[in-house]
C-alpha positions as CSV (number, residue, x, y, z in Angstrom):
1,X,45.0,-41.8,-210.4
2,X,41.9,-42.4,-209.5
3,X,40.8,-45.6,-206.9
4,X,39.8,-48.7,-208.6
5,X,36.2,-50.3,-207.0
6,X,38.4,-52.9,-205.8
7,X,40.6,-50.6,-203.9
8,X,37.3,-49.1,-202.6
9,X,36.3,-52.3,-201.1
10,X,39.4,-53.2,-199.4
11,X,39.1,-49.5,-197.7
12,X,35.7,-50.1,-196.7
13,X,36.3,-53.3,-195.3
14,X,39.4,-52.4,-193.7
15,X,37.7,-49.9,-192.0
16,X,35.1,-52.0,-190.4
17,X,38.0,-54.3,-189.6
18,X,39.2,-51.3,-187.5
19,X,35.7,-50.7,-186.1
20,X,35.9,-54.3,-184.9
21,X,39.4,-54.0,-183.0
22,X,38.2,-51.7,-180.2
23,X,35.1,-54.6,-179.8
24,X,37.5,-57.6,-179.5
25,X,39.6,-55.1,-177.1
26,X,36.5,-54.1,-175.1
27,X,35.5,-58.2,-175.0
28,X,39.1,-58.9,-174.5
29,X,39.1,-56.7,-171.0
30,X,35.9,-57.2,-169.8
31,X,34.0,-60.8,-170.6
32,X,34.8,-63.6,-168.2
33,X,35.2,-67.0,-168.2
34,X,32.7,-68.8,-169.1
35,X,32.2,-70.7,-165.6
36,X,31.7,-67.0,-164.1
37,X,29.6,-66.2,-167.0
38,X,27.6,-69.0,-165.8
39,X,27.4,-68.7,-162.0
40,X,26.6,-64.2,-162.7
41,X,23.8,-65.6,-164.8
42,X,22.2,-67.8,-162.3
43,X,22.3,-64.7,-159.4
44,X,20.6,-62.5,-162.5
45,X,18.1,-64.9,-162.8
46,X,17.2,-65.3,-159.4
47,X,17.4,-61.9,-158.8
48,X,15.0,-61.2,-161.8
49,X,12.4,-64.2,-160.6
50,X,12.5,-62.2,-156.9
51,X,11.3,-58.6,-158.5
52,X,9.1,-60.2,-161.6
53,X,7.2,-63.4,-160.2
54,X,5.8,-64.4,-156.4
55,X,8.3,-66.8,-155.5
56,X,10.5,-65.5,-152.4
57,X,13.8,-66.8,-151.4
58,X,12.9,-70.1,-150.5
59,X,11.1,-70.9,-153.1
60,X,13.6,-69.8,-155.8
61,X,16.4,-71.9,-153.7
62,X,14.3,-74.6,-153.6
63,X,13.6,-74.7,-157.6
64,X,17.4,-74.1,-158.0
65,X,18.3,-76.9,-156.0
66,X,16.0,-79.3,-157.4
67,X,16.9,-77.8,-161.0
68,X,20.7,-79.1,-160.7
69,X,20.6,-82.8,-161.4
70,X,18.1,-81.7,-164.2
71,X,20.3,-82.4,-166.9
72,X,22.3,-85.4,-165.8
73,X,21.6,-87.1,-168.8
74,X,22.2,-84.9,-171.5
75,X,25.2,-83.7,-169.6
76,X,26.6,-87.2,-169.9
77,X,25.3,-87.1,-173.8
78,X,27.3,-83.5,-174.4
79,X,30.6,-84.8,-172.4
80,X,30.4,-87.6,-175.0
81,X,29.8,-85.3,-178.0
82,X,33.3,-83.8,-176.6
83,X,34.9,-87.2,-175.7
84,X,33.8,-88.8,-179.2
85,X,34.4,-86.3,-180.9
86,X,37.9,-85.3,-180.2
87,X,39.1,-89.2,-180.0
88,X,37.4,-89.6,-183.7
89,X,39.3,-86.5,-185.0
90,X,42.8,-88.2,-183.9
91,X,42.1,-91.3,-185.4
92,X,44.6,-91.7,-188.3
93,X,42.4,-91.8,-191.6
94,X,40.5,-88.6,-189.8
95,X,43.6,-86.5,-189.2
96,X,44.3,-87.7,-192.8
97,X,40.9,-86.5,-194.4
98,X,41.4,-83.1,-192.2
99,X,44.7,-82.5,-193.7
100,X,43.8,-82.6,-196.7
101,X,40.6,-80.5,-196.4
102,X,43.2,-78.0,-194.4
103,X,45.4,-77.5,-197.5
104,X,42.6,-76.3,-199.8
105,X,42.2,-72.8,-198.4
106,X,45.1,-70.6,-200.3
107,X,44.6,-67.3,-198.4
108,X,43.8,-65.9,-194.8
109,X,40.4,-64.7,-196.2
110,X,39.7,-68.4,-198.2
111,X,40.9,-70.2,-194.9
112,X,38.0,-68.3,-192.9
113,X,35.3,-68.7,-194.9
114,X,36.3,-72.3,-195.9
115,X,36.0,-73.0,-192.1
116,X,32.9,-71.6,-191.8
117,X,30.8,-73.3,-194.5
118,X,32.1,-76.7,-193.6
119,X,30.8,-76.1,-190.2
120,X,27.9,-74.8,-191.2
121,X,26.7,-77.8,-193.3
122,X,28.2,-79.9,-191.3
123,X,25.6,-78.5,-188.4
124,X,22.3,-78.4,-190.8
125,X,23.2,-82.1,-190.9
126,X,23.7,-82.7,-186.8
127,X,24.3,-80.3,-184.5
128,X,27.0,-82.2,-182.9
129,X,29.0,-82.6,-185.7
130,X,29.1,-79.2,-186.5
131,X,30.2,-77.9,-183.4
132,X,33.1,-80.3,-183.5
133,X,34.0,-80.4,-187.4
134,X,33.9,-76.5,-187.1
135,X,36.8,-76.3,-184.3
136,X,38.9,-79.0,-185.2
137,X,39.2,-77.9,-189.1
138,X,40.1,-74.2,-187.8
139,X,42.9,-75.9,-186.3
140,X,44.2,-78.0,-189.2
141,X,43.9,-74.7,-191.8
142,X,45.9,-72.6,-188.7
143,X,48.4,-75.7,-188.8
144,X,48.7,-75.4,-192.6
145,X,48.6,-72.2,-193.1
146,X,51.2,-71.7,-190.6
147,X,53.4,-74.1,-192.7
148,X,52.8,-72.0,-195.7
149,X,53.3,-68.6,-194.1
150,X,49.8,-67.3,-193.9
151,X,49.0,-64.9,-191.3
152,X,46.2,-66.6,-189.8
153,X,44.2,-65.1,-186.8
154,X,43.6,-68.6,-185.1
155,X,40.9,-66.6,-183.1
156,X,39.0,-65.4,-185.9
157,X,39.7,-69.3,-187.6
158,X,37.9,-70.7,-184.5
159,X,34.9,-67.8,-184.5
160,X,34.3,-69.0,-187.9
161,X,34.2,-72.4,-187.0
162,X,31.4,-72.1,-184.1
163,X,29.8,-69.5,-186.5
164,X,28.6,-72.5,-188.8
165,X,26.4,-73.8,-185.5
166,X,23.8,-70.6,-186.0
167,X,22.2,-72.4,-188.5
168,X,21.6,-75.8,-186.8
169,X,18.1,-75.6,-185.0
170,X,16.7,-75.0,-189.2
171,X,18.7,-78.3,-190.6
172,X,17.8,-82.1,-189.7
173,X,18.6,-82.4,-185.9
174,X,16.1,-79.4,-184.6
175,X,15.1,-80.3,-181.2
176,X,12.0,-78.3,-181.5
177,X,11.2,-79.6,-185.0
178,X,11.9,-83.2,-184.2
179,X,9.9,-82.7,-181.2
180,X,6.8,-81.1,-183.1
181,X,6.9,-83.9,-185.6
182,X,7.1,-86.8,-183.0
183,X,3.5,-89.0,-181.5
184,X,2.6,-88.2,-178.1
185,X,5.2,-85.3,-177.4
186,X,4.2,-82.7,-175.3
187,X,3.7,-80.0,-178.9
188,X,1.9,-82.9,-180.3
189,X,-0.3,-83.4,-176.9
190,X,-0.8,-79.6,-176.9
191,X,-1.6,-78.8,-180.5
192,X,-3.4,-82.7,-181.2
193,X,-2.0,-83.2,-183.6
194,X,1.6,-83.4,-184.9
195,X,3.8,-80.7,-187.5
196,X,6.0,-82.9,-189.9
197,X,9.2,-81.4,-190.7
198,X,8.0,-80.5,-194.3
199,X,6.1,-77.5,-193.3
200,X,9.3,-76.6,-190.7
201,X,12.7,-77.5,-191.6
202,X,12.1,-78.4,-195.1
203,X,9.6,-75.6,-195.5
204,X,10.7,-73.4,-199.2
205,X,10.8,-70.3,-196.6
206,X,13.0,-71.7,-194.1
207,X,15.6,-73.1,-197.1
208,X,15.6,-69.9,-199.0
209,X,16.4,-68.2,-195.3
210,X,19.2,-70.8,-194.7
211,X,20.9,-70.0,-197.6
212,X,20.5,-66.0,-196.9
213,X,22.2,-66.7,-193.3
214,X,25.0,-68.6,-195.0
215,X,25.5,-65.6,-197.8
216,X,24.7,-62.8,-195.0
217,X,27.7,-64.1,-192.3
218,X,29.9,-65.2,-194.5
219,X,30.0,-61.5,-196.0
220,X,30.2,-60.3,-192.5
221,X,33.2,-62.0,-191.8
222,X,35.1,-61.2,-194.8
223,X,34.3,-57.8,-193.7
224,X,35.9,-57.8,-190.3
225,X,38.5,-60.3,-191.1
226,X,42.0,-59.3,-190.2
227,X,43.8,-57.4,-193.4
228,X,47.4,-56.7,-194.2
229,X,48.9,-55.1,-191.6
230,X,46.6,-55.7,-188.4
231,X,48.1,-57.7,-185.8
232,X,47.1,-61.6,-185.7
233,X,47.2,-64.4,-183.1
234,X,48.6,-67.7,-184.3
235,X,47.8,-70.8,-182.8
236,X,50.1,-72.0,-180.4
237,X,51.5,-75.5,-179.9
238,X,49.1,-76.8,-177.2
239,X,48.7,-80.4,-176.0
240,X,44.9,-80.5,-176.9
241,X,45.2,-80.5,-180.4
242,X,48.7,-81.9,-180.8
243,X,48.2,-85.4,-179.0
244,X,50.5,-88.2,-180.0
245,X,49.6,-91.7,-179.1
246,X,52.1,-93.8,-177.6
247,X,51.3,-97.7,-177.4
248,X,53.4,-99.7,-174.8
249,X,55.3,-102.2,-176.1
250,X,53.6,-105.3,-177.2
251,X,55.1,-108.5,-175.4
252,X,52.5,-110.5,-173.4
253,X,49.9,-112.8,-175.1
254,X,47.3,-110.5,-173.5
255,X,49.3,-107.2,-175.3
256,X,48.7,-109.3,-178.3
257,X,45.1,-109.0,-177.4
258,X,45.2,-105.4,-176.3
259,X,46.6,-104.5,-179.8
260,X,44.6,-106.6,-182.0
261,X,41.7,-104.8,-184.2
262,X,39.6,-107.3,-184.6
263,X,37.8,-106.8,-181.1
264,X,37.4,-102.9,-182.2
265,X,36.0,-103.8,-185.9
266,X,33.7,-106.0,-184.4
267,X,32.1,-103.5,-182.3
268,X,32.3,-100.9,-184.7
269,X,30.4,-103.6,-187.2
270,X,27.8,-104.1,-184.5
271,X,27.0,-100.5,-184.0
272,X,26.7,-100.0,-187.7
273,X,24.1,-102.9,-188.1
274,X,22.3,-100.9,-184.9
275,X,22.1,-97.7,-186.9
276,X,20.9,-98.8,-190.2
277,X,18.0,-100.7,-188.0
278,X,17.5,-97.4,-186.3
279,X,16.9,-95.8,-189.9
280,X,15.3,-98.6,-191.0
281,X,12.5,-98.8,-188.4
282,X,12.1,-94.6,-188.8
283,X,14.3,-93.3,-186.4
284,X,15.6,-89.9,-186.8
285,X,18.7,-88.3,-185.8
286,X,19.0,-87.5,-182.1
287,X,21.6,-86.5,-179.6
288,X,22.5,-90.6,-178.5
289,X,22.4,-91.0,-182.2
290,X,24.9,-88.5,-183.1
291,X,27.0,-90.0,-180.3
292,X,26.9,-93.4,-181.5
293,X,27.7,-92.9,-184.7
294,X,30.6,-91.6,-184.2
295,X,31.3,-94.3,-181.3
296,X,31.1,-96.8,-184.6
297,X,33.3,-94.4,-186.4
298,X,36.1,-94.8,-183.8
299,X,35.7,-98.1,-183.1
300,X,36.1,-99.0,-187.0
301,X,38.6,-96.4,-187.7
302,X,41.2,-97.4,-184.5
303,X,44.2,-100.4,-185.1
304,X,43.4,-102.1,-181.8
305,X,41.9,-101.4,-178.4
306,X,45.2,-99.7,-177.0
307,X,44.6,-96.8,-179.6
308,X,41.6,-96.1,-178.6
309,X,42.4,-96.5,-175.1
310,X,45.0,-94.0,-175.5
311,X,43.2,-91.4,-177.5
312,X,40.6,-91.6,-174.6
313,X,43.0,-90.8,-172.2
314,X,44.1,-87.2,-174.0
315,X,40.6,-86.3,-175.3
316,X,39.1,-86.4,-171.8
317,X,40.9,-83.6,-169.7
318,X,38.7,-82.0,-172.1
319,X,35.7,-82.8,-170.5
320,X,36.3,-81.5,-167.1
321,X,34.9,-77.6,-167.7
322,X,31.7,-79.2,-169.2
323,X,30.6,-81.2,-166.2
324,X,31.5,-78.5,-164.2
325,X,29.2,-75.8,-165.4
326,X,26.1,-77.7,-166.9
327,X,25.0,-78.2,-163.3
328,X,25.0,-74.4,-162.9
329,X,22.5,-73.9,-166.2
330,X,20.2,-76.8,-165.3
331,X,20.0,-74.8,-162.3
332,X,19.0,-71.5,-164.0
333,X,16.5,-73.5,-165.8
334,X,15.2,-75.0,-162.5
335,X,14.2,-71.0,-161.2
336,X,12.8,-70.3,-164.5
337,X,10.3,-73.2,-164.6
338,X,9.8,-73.2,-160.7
339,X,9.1,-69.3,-160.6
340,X,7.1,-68.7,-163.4
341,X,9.7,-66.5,-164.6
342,X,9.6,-68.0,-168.6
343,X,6.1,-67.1,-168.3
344,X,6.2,-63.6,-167.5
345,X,9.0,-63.2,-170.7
346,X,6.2,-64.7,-172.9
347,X,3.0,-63.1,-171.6
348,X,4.5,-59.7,-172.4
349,X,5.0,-61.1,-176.3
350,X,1.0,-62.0,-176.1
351,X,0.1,-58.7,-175.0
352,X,2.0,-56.6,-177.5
353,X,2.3,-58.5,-180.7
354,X,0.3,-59.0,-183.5
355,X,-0.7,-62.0,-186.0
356,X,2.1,-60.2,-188.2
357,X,4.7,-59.5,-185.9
358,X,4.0,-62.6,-183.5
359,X,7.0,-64.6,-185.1
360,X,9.5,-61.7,-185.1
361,X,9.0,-60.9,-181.4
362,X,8.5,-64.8,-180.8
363,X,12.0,-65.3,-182.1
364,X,13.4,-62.3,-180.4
365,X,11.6,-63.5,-177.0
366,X,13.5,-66.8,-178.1
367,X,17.0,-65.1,-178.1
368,X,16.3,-63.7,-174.9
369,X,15.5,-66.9,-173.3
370,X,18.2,-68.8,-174.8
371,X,20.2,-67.0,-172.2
372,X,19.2,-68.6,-169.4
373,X,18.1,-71.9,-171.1
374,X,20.6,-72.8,-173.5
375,X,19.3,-76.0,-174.4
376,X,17.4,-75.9,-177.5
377,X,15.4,-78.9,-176.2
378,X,15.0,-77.8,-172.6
379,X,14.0,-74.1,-174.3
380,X,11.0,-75.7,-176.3
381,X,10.1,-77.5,-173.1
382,X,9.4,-74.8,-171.2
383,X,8.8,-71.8,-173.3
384,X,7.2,-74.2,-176.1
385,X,3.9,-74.6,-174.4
386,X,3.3,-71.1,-173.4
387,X,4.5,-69.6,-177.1
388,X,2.3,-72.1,-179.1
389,X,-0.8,-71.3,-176.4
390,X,0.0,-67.6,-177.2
391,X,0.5,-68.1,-181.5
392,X,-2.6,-69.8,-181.0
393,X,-4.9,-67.3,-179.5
394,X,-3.6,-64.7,-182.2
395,X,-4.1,-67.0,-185.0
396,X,-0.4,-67.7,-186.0
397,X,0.3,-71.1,-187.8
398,X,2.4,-73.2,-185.1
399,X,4.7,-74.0,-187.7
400,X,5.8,-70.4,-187.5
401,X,6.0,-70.4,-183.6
402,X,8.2,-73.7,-183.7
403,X,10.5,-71.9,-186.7
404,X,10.6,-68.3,-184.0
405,X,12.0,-70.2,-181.4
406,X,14.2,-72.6,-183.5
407,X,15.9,-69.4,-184.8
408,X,16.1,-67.6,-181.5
409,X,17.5,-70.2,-179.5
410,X,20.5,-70.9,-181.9
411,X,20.7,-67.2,-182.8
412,X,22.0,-65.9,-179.3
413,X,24.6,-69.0,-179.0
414,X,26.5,-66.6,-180.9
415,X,27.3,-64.8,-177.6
416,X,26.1,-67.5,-174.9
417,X,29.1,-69.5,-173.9
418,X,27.2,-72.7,-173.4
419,X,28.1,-74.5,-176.1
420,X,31.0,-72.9,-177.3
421,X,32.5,-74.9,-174.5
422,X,33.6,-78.1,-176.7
423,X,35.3,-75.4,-179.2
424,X,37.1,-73.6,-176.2
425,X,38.0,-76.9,-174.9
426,X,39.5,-78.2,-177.6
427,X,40.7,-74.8,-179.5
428,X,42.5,-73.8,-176.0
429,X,40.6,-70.2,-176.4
430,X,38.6,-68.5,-173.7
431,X,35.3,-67.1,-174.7
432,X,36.6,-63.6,-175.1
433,X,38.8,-64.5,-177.8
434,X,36.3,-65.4,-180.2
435,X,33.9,-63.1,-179.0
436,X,34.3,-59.8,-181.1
437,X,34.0,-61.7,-184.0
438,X,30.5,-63.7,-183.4
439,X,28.8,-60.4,-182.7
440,X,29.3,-60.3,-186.4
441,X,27.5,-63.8,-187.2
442,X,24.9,-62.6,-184.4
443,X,24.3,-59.0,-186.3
444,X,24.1,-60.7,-189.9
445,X,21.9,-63.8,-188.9
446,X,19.6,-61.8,-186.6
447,X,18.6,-59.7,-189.9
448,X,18.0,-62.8,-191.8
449,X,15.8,-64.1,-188.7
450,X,14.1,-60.9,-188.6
451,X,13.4,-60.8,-192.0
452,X,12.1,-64.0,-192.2
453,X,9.6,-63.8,-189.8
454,X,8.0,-60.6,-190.7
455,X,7.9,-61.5,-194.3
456,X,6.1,-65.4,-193.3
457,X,4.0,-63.3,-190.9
458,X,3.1,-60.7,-193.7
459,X,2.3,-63.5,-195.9
């Protein structure tokens, strides 16, 4: 007889589900941690300032150095993300809501993708609720699935999970965009004037583009997803994700105290009354934001101060490989200010692109960069400046240049460890595990990105 379509399809993808295998094996092998990732990256760096810019030894030492306590304070903010966000997930009424989100997926395939678009809308709202929503519903479809005998490649769950961030920088909490549309910031200073987020994030082009990333990796997964047959990785029973809270006995007046929740509800009240002023007086979403908000979640959602005191306690040996290595990339970004190195990257994009292709190149410049500056908000501050002064000379609409590097610098997270820390942290993965499978949402996204920038540049 001959093959139905549908039998066609399931070859096809099985066989770039094979094509896949000797990636993840490749990646599996071969791709360090991501603390050696991070200290290789800051000898390439230097070693790339040395043979592309003037600064000698010294100098690049000297702007390392000084680079390293660069990002105290937004270290302290991401710990927090990974603090906050772990202790909300274990509050009761949380793990309630995620179980019942983790029973709606009804195959291997659904449980994938299901991740993935949750993630991903969670991100287009904040950034930091993406990242953590994506990796902690992975694990509650793996637990549930598990339970009703799928064969779930926890891996793959968590890859999809951390794929939903490539689409954060176009969605409400762009650094870049936020940046571009606020008085007296350093785009505003440059350009004189300021870009409102209606002519960036909620531009038609930049919607219609989300929507195409969303459709484009979400068939790229289902493409490479395991299929009948092919080995899979469950998720194994790890302390991280399977805390229990245990509340001494309450006997003292002061354990009275300690358990009562009417110190926590008054907090949490108090925080809420801060946001809605925030919103009221035209504040936007930003990373202290994000953190506060779900600060007010816990404190509302916990039964007494001993809760919450306990749930710190097991979300923070979390937190440990974050503070560790953001030293290391405030450092890289310290020898690519200090050198001029960020510069030299950029000037080449002036000399060879065009008014058309000035946004393509702008955003592949971007990816590049992301690299070694994997902070969206400490990219636009130093490669901002010198893309917008280049976009400019050729013409290009800075609107399009803020978009370029908005879409490179959350395109190559993909395959930057950087911020797939929290989901490593929490997942108990190492970066090679999920690897093989966010070359896929790099591949599919990239063409979207591509595309979109040559078609607004055409236009």
């Amino acid at each position: 007889m001959p093959r139905t379509s549908a039998e066609d399809q399931q070859q096809r993808s099985a066989a770039l589900s094979g094509v896949m295998r000797p990636v993840n094996s490749v990646v599996e092998r071969f791709i360090p941690s991501a603390l050696v990732f991070a200290i290789v990256l800051t000898f390439v760096v230097a070693i790339l300032a040395l043979l592309l810019t003037d600064s000698g030894p010294v100098d690049i030492t000297r702007g390392w150095g000084a680079g390293l306590s660069g990002l105290l304070a937004f270290m302290t903010q991401m710990a927090l993300i990974l603090l906050l966000g772990h202790t909300l997930a274990n509050t009761g009424p949380v793990r309630a809501l995620l179980a019942r989100l983790g029973g709606i997926p009804k195959t291997a395939l659904q449980g994938y993708l299901f991740v993935f678009g949750v993630a991903a809308v969670a991100s287009l709202i904040t950034w930091g609720l993406g990242l953590v929503v994506g990796v902690l519903l992975a694990v509650e479809v793996a637990r549930q699935g598990k339970e009703k005998g799928l064969a779930l490649h926890f891996p793959m769950l968590v890859a999809a999970g951390y794929s939903g961030y490539v689409i954060w920088h176009m969605g409400y909490s762009g650094s870049g965009t936020l940046t571009a549309a606020t008085e007296g910031s350093f785009i505003a200073e440059q350009l004189g004037e300021t870009i409102p987020i209606s002519e960036t994030t909620f531009a038609w082009w930049n919607l219609v583009a989300i929507v195409a990333t969303i459709v484009a990796v979400g068939v790229g997964l289902a493409l490479v997803a395991p299929r009948g047959g092919d080995e899979v990785v469950e998720m194994k029973t790890d302390a991280r994700y399977e805390d229990e809270v245990v509340i001494d006995e309450v006997v003292t007046p002061a354990d009275r105290v300690d358990a009562s929740r009417v110190l926590t509800l008054l907090v949490g009240l108090a925080l809420v009354a801060y946001l809605v002023i925030h919103y009221a007086d035209g504040g936007t979403a930003t990373l202290d934001i994000v953190n506060w908000t779900f600060l007010a979640l816990i404190f509302l959602l916990v039964r007494s101060p001993l809760e919450l005191i306990a749930l710190t306690k097991n979300a923070a040996s979390n937190v440990g490989e974050i503070l560790l290595q953001f030293p290391l990339y405030a450092g890289i970004m310290g020898i690519m200010a200090t050198s001029g190195l960020i510069t030299v990257f950029s000037d080449w994009i002036v000399q060879t692109a065009g008014p058309s292709t000035f946004g393509v190149l702008a955003f592949l410049s971007a990816g590049v960069v992301n690299f070694f500056v994997p902070s969206g908000g400490g990219q636009f501050a130093v490669q901002g400046p010198v893309m917008l002064d280049a976009g400019a000379r050729l013409g290009v609409d800075p609107s399009v240049t803020i978009m370029a590097i908005a879409y490179g610098d959350q395109w190559t997270n993909m395959i930057q460890p950087f911020w797939a820390l929290p989901v490593l942290a929490i997942s108990g993965l190492k970066i090679r595990d999920i690897l093989g499978y966010t070359m896929v949402t790099l591949l599919a996204s990239g063409l979207v990105f591509a595309t979109t920038m040559l078609l607004v540049g055409a236009g």
